[in-house]
C-alpha positions as a Markdown table, in Angstrom:
| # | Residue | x | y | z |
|---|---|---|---|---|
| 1 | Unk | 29.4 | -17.1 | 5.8 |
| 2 | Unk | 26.7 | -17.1 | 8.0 |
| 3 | Unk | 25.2 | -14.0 | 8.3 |
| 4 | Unk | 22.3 | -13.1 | 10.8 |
| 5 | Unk | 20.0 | -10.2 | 11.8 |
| 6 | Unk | 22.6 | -9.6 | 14.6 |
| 7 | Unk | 24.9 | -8.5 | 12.2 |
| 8 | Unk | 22.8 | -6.9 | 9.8 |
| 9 | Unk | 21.7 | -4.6 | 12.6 |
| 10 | Unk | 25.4 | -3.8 | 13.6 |
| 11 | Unk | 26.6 | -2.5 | 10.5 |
| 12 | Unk | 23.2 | -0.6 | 9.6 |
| 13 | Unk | 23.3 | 0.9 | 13.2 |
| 14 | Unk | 27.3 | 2.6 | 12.4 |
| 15 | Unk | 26.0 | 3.9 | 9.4 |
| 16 | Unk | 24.8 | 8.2 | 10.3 |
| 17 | Unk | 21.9 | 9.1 | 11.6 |
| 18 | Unk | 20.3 | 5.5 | 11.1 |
| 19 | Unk | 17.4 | 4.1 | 13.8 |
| 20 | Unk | 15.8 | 1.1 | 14.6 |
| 21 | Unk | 12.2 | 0.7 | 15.5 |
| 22 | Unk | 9.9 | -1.8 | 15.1 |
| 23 | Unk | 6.7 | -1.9 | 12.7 |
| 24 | Unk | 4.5 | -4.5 | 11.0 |
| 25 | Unk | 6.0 | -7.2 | 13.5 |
| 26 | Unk | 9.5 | -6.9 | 12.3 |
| 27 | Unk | 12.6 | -4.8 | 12.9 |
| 28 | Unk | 13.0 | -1.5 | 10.7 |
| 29 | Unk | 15.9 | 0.6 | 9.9 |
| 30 | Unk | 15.7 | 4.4 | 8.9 |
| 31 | Unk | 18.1 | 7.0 | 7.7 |
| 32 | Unk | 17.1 | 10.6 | 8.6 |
| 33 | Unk | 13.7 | 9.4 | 9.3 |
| 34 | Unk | 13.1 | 7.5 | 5.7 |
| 35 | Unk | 13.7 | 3.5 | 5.5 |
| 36 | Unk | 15.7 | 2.2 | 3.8 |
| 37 | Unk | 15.8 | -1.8 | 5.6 |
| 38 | Unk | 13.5 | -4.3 | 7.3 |
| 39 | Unk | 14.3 | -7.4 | 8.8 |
| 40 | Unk | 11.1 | -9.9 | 7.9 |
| 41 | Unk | 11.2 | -13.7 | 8.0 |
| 42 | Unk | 12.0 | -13.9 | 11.4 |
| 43 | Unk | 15.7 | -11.8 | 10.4 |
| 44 | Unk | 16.2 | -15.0 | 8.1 |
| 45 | Unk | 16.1 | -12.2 | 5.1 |
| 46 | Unk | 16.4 | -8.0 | 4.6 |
| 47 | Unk | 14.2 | -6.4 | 2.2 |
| 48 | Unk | 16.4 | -2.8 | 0.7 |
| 49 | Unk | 16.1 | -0.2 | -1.7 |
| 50 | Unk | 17.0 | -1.2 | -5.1 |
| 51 | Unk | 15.9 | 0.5 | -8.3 |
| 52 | Unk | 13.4 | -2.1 | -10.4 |
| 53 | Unk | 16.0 | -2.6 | -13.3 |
| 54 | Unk | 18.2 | -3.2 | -11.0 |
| 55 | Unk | 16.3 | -5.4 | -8.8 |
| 56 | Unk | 14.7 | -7.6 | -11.7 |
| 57 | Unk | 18.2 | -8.0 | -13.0 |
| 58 | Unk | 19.8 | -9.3 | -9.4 |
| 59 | Unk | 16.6 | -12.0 | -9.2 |
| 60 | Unk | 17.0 | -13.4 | -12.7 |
| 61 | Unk | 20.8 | -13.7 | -12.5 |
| 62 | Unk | 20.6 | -15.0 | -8.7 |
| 63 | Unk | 17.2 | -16.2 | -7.6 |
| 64 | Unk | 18.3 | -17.9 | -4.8 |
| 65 | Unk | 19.4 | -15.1 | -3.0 |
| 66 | Unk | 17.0 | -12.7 | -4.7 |
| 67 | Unk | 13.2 | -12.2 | -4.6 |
| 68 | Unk | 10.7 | -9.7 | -5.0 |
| 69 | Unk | 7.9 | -10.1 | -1.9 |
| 70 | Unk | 4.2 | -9.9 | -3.7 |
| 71 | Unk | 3.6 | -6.8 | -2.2 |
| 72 | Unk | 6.6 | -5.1 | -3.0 |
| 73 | Unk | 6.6 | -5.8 | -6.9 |
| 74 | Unk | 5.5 | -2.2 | -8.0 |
| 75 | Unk | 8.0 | -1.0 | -5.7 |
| 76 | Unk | 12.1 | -0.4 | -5.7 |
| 77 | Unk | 12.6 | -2.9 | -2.9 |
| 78 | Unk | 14.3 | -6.5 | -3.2 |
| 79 | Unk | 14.4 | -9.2 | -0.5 |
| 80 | Unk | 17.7 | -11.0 | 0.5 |
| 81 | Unk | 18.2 | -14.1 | 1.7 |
| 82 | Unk | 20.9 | -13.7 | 4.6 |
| 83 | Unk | 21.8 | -17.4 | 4.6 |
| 84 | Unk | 22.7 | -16.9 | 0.8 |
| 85 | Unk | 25.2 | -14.2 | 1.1 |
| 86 | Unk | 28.8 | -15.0 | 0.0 |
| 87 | Unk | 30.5 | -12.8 | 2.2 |
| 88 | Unk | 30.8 | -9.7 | 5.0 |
| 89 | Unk | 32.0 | -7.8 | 1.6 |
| 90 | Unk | 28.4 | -8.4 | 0.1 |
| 91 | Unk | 26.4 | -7.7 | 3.2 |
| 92 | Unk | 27.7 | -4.2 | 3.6 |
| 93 | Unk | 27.9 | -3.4 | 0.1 |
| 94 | Unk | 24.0 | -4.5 | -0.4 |
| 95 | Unk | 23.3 | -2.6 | 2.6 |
| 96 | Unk | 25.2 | 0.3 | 2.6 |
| 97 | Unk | 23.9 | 0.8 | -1.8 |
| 98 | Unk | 20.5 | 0.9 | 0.2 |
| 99 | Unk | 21.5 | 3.2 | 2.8 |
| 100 | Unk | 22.9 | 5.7 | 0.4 |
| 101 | Unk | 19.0 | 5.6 | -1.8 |
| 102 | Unk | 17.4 | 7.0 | 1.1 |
| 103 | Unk | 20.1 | 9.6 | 3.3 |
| 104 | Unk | 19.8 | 12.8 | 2.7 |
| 105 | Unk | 22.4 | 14.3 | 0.0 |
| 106 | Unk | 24.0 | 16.4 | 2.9 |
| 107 | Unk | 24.6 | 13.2 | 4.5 |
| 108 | Unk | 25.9 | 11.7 | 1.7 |
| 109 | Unk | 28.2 | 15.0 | 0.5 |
| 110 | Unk | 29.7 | 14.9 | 4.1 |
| 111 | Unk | 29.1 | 11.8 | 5.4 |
């Protein structure tokens, strides 16, 4: 699968209450105001909200989809490599797991 910004954006922007806007030169998404996606690398990868334990397991066991930006290593954040992706499946479960860490619990309770 070939997966691209294009289509990151679609599925993020079905999801409630989400936004785009654009901040430190790269396209961000935001749930109810808190982010929960960016689009760095020129779209060629998504950074999203994932717990540390979690995160640190996903880069061991799949490092070339999986990396932690310098910046971002004290942080619960992972970067994906879009190109790496196995499926449409994957995608939306990656993004949607981040979506869910930063909506509101309303929003999640009555989605």
């Amino acid at each position: 699968m070939n997966v691209t910004g294009d289509d990151v954006r679609a599925y993020v922007l079905a999801l409630p209450q989400t936004a785009e806007q654009f901040a430190w030169g790269m396209p961000i998404f935001k749930v109810a105001g808190k982010l929960f996606l960016t689009l760095p690398e020129e779209e060629t990868s998504m950074a999203v909200r994932c717990p540390i334990i979690e995160r640190d397991e996903l880069v061991l066991a799949e490092p070339t989809k999986f990396w932690i930006a310098p910046h971002e290593a004290g942080n619960p954040w992972v970067r994906v490599r879009l190109a790496a992706l196995d499926d449409r499946e994957e995608l939306e479960a990656i993004i949607t797991d981040s979506w869910s860490q930063a909506a509101p619990r309303e929003l999640l309770d009555n989605p």
